[in-house]
C-alpha positions in Angstrom: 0.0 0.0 0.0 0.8 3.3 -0.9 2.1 6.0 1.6 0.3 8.9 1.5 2.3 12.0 0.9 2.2 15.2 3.0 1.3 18.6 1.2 2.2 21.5 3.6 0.0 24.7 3.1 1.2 27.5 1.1 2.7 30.3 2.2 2.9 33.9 0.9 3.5 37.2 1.8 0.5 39.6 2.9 0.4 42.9 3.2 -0.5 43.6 7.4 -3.3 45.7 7.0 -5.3 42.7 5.0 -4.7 40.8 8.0 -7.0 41.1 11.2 -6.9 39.3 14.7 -9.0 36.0 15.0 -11.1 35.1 18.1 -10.5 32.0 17.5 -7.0 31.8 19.1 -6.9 29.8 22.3 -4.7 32.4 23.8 -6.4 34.7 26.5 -4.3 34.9 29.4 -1.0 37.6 29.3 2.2 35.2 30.1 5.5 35.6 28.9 7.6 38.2 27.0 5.4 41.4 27.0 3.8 42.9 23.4 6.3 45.9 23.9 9.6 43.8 24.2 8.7 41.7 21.5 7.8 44.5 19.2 11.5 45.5 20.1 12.8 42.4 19.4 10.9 42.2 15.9 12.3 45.6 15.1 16.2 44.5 16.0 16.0 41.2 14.3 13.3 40.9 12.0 10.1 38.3 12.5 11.5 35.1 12.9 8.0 33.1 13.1 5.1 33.6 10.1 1.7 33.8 10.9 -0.7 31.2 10.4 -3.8 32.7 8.2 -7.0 31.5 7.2 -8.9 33.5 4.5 -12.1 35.4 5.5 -15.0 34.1 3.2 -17.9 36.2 2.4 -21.9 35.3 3.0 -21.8 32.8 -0.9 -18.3 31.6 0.3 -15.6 33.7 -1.3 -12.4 34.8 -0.2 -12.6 38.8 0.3 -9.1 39.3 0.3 -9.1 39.8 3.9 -7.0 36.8 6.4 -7.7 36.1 10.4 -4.6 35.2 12.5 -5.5 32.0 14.4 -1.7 31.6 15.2 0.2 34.0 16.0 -1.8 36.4 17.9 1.0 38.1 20.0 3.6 39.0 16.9 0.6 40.0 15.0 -0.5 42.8 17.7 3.3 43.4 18.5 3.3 44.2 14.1 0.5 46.3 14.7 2.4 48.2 17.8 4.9 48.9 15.3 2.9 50.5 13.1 1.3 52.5 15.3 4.8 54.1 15.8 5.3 54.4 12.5 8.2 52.1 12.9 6.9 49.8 10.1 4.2 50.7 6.7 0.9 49.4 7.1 1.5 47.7 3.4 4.4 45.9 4.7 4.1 42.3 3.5 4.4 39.9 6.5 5.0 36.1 6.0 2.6 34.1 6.5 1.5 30.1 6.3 -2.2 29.6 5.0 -5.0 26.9 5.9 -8.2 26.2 5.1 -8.9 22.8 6.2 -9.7 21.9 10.4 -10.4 24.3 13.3 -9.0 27.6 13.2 -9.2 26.8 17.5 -7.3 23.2 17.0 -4.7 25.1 15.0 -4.1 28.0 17.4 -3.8 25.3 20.1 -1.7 22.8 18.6 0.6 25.2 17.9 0.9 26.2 21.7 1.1 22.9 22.9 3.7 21.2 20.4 6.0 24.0 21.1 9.1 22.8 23.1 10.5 25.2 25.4 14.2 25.4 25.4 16.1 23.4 27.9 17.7 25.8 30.8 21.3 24.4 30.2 21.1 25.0 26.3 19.9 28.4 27.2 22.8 29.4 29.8 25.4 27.6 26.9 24.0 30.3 24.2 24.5 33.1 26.9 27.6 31.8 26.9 28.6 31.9 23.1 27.5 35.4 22.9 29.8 36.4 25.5 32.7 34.6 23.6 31.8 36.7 20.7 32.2 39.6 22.1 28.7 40.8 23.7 28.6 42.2 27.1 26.8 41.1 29.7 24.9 45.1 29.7 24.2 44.3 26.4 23.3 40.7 26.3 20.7 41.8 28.7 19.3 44.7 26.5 18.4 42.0 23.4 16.6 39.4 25.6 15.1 42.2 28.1 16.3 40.7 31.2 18.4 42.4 33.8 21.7 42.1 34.0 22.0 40.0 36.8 20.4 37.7 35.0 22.4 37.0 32.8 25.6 37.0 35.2 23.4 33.9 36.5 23.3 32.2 33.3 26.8 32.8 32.3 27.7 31.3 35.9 25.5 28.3 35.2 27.8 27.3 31.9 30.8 27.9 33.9 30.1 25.0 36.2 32.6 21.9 35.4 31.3 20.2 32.1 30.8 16.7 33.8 28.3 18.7 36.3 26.6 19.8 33.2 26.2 16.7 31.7 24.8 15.4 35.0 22.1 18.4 35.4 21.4 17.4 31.7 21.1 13.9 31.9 18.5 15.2 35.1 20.6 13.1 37.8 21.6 17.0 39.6 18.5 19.9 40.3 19.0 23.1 38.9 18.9 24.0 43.1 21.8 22.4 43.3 23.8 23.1 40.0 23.0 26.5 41.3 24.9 25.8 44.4 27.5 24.9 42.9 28.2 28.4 41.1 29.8 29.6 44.7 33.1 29.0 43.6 35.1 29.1 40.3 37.4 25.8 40.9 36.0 23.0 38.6 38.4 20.8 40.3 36.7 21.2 43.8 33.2 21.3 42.4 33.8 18.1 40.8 35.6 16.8 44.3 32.6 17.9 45.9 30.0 16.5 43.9 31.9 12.8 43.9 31.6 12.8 47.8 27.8 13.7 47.6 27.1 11.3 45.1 27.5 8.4 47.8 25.2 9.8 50.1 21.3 9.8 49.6 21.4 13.4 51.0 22.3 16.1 48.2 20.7 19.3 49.7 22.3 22.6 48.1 22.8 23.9 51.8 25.4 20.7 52.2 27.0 21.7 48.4 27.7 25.3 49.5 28.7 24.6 53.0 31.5 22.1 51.4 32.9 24.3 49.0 32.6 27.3 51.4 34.9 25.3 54.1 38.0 27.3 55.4 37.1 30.7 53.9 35.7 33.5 56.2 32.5 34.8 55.3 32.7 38.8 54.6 30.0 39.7 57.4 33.4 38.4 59.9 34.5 41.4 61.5 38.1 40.6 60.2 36.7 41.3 56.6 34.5 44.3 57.7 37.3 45.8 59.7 39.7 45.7 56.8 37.0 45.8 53.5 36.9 43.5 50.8 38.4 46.4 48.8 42.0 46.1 50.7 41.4 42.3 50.7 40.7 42.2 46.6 43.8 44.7 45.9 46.1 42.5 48.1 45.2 39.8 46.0 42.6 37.9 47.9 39.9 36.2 45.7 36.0 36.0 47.0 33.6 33.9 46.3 29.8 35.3 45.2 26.8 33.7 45.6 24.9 34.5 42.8 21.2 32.9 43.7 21.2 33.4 47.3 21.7 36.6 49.9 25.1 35.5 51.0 25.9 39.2 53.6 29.2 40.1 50.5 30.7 36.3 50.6 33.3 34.1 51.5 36.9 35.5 51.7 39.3 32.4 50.3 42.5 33.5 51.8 42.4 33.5 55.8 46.0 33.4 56.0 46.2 36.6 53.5 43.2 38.1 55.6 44.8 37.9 58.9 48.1 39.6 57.8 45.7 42.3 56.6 44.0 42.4 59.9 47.2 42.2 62.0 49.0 44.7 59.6 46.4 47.6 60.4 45.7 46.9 63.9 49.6 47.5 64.4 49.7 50.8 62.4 46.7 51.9 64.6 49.0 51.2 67.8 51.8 53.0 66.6 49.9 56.1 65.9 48.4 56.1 69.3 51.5 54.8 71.2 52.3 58.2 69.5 49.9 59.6 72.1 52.7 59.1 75.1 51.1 55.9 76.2 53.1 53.9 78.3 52.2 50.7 76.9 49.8 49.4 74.4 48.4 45.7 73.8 46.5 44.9 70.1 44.5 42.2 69.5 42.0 41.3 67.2 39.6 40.8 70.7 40.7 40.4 74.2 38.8 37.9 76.7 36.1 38.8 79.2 37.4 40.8 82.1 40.9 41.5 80.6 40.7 44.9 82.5 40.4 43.7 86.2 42.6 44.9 88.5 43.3 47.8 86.7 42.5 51.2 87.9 40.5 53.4 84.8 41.9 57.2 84.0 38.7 59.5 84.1 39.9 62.0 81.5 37.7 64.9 80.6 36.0 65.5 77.0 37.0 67.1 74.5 34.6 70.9 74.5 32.3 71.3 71.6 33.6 74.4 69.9 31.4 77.3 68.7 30.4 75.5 65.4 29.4 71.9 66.6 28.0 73.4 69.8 25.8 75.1 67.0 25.1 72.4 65.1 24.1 70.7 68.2 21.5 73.2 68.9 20.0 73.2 65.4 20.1 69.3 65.0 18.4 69.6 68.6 16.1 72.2 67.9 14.9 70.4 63.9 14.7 67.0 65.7 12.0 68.1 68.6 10.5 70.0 65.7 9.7 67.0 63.7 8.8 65.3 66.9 6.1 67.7 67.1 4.7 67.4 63.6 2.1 65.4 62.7 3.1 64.1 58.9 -0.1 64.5 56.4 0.7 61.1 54.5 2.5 58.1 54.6 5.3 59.3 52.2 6.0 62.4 54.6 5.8 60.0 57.8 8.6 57.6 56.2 10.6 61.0 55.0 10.2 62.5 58.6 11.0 59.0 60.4 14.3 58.9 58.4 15.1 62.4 59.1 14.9 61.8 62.7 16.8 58.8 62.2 19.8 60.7 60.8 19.3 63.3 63.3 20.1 61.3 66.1 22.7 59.6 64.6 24.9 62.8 64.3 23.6 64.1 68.0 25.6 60.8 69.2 28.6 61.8 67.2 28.4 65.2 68.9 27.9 63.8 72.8 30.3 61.1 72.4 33.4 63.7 72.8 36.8 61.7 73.1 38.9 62.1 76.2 41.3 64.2 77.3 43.8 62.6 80.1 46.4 64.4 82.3 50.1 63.9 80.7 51.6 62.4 84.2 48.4 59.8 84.4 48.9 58.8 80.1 53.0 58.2 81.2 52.1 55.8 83.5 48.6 54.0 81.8 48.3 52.1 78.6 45.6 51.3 75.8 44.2 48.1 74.8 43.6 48.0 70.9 40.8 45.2 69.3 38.2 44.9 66.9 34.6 44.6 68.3 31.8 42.9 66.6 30.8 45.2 64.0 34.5 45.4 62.6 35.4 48.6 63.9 38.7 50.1 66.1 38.0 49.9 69.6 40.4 51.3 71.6 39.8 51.3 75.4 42.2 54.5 76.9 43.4 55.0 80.1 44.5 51.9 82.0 46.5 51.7 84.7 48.5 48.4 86.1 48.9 48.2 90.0 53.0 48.0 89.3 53.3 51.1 87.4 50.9 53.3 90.2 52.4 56.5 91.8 54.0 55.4 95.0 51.6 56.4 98.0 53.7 58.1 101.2 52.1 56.4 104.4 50.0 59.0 106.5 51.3 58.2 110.3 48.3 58.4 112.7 49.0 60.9 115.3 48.9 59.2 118.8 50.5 55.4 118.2 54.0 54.7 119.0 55.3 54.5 115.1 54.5 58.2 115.2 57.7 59.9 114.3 58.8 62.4 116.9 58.0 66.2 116.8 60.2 68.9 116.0 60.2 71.9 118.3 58.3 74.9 116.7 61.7 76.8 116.8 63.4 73.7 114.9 66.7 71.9 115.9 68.4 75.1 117.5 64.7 76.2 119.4 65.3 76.9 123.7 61.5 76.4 123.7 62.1 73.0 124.4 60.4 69.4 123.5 56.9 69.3 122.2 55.5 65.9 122.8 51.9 64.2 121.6 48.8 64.6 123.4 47.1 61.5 124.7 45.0 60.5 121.2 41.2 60.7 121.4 39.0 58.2 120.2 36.1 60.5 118.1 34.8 59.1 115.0 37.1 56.0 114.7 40.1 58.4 114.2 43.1 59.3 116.8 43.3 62.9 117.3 46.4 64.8 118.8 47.6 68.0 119.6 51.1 68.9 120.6 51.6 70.3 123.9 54.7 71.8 125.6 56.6 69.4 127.7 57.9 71.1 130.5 61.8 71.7 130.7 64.1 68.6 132.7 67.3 68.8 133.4 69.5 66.1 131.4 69.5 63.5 134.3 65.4 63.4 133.3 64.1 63.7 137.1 60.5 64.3 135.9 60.7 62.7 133.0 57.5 60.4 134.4 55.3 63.3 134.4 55.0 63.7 130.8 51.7 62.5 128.8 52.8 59.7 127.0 50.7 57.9 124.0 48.0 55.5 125.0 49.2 51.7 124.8 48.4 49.9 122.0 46.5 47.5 123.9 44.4 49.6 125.4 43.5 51.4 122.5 42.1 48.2 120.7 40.1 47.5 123.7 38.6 51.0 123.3 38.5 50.1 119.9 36.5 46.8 120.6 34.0 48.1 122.8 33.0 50.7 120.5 32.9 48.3 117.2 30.4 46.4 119.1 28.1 50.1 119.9 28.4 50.5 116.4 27.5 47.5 115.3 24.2 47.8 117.3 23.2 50.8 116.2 24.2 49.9 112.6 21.4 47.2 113.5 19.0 49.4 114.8 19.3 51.6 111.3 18.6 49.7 108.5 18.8 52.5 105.7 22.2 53.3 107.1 23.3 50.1 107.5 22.1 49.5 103.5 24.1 52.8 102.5 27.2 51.7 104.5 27.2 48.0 102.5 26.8 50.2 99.6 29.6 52.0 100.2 31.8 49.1 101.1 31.1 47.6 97.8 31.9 50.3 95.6 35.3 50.9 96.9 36.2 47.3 96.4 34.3 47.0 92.8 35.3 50.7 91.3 38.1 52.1 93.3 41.7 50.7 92.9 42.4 50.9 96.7 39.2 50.1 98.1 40.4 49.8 102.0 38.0 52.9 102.8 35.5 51.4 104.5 35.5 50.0 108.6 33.4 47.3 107.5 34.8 43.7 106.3 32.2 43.3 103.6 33.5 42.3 100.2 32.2 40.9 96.7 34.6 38.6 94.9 34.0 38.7 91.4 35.2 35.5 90.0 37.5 35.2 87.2 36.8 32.9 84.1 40.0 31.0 83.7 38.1 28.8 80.8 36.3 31.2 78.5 33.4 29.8 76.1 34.1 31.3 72.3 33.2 35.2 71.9 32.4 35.5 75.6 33.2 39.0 75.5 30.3 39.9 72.5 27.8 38.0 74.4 24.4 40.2 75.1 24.6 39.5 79.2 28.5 40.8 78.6 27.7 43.6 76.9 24.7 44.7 79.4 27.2 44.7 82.0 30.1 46.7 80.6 27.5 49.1 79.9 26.1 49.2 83.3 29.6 49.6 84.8 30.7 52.2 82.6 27.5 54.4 83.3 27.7 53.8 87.0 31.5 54.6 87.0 30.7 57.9 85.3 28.2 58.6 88.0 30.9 57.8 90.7 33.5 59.9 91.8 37.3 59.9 91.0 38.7 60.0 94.4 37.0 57.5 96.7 36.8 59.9 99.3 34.3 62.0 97.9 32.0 58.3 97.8 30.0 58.4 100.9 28.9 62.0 100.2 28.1 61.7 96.8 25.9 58.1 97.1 23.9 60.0 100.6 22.7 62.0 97.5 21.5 59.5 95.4 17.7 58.4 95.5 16.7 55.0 96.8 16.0 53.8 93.2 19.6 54.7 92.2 21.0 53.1 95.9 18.9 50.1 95.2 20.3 49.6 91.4 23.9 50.3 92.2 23.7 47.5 95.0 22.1 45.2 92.9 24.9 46.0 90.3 27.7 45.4 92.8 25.9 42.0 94.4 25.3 40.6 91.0 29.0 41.0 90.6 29.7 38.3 92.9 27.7 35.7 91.5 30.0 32.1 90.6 28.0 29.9 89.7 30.9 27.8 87.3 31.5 24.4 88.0 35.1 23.5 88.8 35.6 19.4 88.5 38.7 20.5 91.4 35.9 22.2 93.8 33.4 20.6 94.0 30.4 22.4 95.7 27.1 21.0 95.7 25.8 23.6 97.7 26.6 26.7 95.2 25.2 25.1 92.7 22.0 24.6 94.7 22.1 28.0 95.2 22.5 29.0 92.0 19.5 27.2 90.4 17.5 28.6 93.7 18.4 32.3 92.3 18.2 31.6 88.7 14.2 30.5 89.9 14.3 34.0 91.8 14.7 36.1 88.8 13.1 34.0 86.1 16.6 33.1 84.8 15.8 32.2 80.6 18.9 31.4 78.6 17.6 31.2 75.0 16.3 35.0 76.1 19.8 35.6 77.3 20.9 35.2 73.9 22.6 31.4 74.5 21.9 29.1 71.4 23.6 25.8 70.7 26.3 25.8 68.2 29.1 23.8 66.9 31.9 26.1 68.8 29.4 26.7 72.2 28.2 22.6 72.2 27.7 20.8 69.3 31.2 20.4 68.2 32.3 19.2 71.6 29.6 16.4 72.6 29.3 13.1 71.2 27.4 12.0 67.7 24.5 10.5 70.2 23.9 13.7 71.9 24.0 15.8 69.1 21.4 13.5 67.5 19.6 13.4 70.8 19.4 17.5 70.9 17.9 17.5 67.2 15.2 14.7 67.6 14.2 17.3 71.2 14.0 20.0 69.3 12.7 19.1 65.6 11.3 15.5 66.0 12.9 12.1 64.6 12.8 12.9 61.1 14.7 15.4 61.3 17.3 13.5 63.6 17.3 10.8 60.6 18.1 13.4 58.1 21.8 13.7 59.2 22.4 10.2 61.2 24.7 9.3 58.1 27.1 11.8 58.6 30.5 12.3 59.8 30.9 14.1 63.2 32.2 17.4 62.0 29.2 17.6 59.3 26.3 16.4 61.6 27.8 19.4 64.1 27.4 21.7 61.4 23.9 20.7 60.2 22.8 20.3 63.4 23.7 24.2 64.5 21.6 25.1 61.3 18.9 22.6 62.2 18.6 23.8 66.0 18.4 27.5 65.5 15.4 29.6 66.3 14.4 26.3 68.5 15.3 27.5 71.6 16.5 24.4 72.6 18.5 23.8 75.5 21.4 21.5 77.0 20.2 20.0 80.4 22.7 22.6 82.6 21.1 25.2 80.9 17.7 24.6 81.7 15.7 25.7 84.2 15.7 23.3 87.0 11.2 23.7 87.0 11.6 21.7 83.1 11.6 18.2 83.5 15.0 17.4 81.6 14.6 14.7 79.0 16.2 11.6 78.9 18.7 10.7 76.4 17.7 7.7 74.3 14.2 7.9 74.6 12.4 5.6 72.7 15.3 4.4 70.4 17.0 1.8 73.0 20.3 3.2 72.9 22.4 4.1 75.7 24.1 7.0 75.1 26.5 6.8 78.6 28.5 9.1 80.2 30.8 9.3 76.6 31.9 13.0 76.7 33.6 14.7 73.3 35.5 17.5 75.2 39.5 18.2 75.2 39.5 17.8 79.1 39.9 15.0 80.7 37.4 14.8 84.4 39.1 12.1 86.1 39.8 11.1 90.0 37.1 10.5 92.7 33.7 12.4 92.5 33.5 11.9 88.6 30.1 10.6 89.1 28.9 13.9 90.8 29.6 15.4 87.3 26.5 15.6 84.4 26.5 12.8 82.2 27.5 15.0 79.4 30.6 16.4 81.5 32.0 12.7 81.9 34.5 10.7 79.9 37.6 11.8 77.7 37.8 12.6 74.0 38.5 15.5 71.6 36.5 17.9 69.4 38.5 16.7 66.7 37.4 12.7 66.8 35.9 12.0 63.1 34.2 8.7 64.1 32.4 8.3 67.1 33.6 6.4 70.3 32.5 3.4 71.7 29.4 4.7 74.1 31.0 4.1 78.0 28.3 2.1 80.2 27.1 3.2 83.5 29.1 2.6 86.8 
């Protein structure tokens, strides 16, 4: 049997203005490229698709000359856009395909639904080619109307390693994650990269741009922000871009290059202020909590405002408590207004916050400590004085004891007044007060020697002494607003004052030092609230301690009641030391973390793979995951390596507030490790320590055992004594 042959419809050219738009296209919805962009696209290269026509027959059946557009209907109106712009003749013939036969409707969607679409990959290999000859990215943008980061997208898309190509073409890779891939430029890696996924059932893009990001420092580190990716980039440092996701500027390849940066600026920012006649000054890129104790703080006096700022003070003053008062008619004027005020206040801080001026015999004896803080800025901390390098102090003899040096005669060494000895000392206010009185003249064999007032015994001035701390201690009893002010007192002699022996009562806070520091303890919120409240209550304070007492009878009981609270809290230790052990403290401690509604995830704590993670075993990590997110999302990472589940684990556990058991508060019922899944998870520890010797089992399970933070595989789970 003979195969029928195919006869394709004629084509011809007709001029646009026989041609009209049918109804019977199928297409009603706008989608794609817009009428305007493809009458621009027409107009640079011509119409690259004909028109499919059917004649338009009169009432007997005969063509009138006139053709619908069942196919075609968007080129056909973007023609007509042209001529309306007088861009293109209305007689202008347009190419066009002709059929009679069928459904102008089964034509119009035939022609929609056989259509292809282009594959993405050939699509980012043609942005390619036209890059190679010779078109810019600007313009590559400006002929397919798309921006221009588009098409840096697409260009790195067909930059990826070809045998990642092949496999997003042969649909074993996601687009998500050939996009993850783009992070870097090194084929090499991304190829190393993909090889080591490929084993795993667990190919999320997260895990592809966490491997390839590994050992580079992400620009939001305040190493990067303090020296900008500009000085980085010019010294030759490379950065990887994230084209497809917000990535805060980054990853910073070269550490090593980034911390010679760092270390290079921070020491010509010490010379220039060792330039300042500093005794001594100490960089680092941050120092630990509490690096200043023990060292007495110069109070230096601002710098003046001078006639200008003082009146730009006044008119940024005066315009911002003038928008305050003005109610903004729209939205528009509220937003300009809001960010007016904004700006404002921004450069009233910069006005208040004068720098210091310190006297030139206190800066030769004090140093500077020179850092980074958080947000990648200098911070230099002025004014510090060491207990070695203090002005020697002359010791004041007290008038009345026996070490009191001897008297010289009012008419000096040569005087015939004669000897002027010390009158018995009197016991007023807790002080021994004298007055010299003339000693009547002996001859040299002393015959009335006896009959001169001699100072009291020692021993009998401490008895005085004792009967009259024990009066004062009753009264002090009997007074309890005095007896508050006098604690008061004591404690901010020995918390703010170097030499803080001012005060008759033996009341001290010891604030603990931290010999082991958890990571970035010094940038922690409760850190920071506290340096702030000592600085504002040592500006508030006087210099010289005896001016104290005076100064805090004039504070209100609000102000008394804050500053003790400051001082007391000051004294809290509530760190476990496996060498003292003391069961009672801690008791304390969870008593007064109850008291004050203690809440560490509102404190700012979250787990992490520096703060926890990292430093526990695989179980517990697992453990913390399945408490906070559920078992299936504890099965997600049971397959990986130590180092990786850490990682994962810190993203999965943010924003749960979930907490280790010595964090929580001791109300929660702490849950049990192993729940449900019959695994004993020990007393196995991850930590560097080793907790050895008797009492090991007073420790938390998660504080026993031995191991590293380095350990790859997991160890052997220890069982229960």
């Amino acid at each position: 049997m003979a195969i029928a042959k195919i006869v394709l419809s004629a084509s011809r050219d007709i001029p646009f203005n026989k041609l009209v738009l049918s109804q019977a296209n199928v297409r009603k919805l706008k989608a794609g490229v817009s009428i305007k962009d493809l009458a621009e696209d027409i107009a640079r290269r011509t119409l690259l698709h004909g028109l499919t026509v059917r004649p338009v027959l009169d009432a007997e059946g005969n063509e009138t000359g006139v053709y619908e557009v069942p196919v075609g209907g968007r080129r056909f109106r973007a023609l007509e856009l042209l001529v309306r712009q007088k861009r293109m003749s209305r007689t202008q013939p347009v190419p066009c395909v002709v059929r009679s036969g069928g459904l102008a409707e089964e034509d119009s969607l035939a022609e929609n639904l056989q259509r292809e679409p282009l594959h993405p990959l050939d699509q980012f290999r043609a942005f390619h080619t036209l890059r190679e000859a010779g078109l810019g990215e600007e313009e590559i943008a400006a002929r397919f109307f798309v921006a221009p980061g588009v098409v840096k997208q697409r260009l790195k898309l067909a930059a990826v390693a070809p045998a990642l190509l092949d496999a997003y073409a042969e649909e074993r890779m996601t687009l998500e994650q050939l996009m993850a891939f783009t992070v870097t430029d090194d084929r090499t890696r991304q190829e190393q990269v993909w090889e080591t996924l490929s084993k795993s059932y667990s190919r999320e893009p997260y895990q592809i741009r966490r491997l390839l990001t590994e050992g580079a420092v992400r620009a939001s580190d305040k190493r990067a922000l303090f020296v900008g990716l500009e000085t980085y980039a010019a010294a030759g440092g490379m950065v990887m871009r994230d084209l497809f996701q917000h990535d805060d500027g980054g990853w910073l390849q070269d550490p090593a290059l980034l911390d010679r940066l760092v270390a290079g600026k921070l020491e010509a920012e010490a010379a220039t202020i060792q330039a300042e006649g500093w005794k001594w000054v100490e960089v680092a890129l941050g120092f630990p909590y509490g690096h200043s104790r023990g060292l007495r703080r110069l109070a230096g006096e601002p710098v003046p405002l001078t006639e200008a700022e003082q009146a730009t003070y006044d008119a940024l003053h005066a315009e911002y408590e003038q928008l305050e008062n003005t109610d903004p008619a729209d939205l528009e004027a509220l937003e300009t207004a809001s960010q007016r005020l904004n700006a404002i206040d921004v450069a009233l801080r910069e006005l208040e916050e004068r720098p210091l001026v310190f006297e030139s015999a206190e800066v030769a004896r004090a140093g500077v400590f020179v850092s980074v803080d958080a947000e990648g800025r200098l911070q230099v901390d002025r004014g510090y004085v060491r207990p070695e390098d203090e002005a020697p102090v002359e010791p004041v003899p007290v008038a009345g004891s026996n070490d009191a040096p001897a008297v010289e005669p009012a008419g000096g060494a040569g005087s015939t007044t004669g000897p002027v000895a010390a009158q018995p000392a009197a016991i007023s206010g807790g002080s021994r007060v004298s007055a010299p009185v003339p000693i009547p003249a002996t001859g040299s064999d002393g015959a009335d020697e006896e009959d001169a007032i001699r100072p009291l015994p020692d021993r009998l001035l401490t008895e005085l002494s004792v009967h009259r701390t024990l009066a004062l201690r009753d009264a002090l009893a009997r007074d309890p607003d005095t007896a508050f002010l006098a604690a008061l007192h004591a404690l901010c002699l020995r918390l703010f004052y170097h030499r803080g022996s001012g005060s008759c009562l033996d009341l001290e806070v010891k604030s603990a030092t931290f010999s082991v520091q958890p990571p970035d303890l010094a940038t922690s919120a409760a850190a920071k609230a506290i340096d702030t409240r000592q600085r504002l209550w040592v500006e508030q304070l006087p210099r010289e301690p005896d001016e104290l007492w005076t100064v805090l009878l004039g504070f209100d009981g609000d102000s008394r009641a804050a500053l003790f609270a400051h001082c007391v809290s000051l004294g809290v230790n509530a760190v476990h030391e496996s060498w003292n052990r003391a069961p009672q403290r801690a008791a304390h401690a969870d008593v007064l973390a109850g008291a004050v509604g203690l809440d560490m995830v509102a404190a700012g704590w979250t787990a992490t793979v520096d703060s926890y993670l990292g430093r526990v075993p695989k179980m517990r990590i697992l453990e913390a995951v399945r408490e906070a997110r559920g078992a299936e999302a504890a099965r997600l990472i049971d397959h990986l390596r130590k180092g990786d589940m850490a990682k994962e684990a810190e993203r999965l556990l943010a924003g749960s507030g979930w907490l280790p058991e010595p964090l929580r508060a001791r109300s929660e019922e702490a849950p049990t490790a192993g729940d449900g899944d019959g695994v004993d998870y020990g007393d196995a520890v991850d930590s560097g320590d080793s907790v050895g010797g008797a009492g090991t089992d007073a420790l938390p399970a998660f504080l026993t055992g031995a191991g590293g933070p380095g350990d790859e595989e997991e160890e052997a789970p220890a069982k229960a004594a």
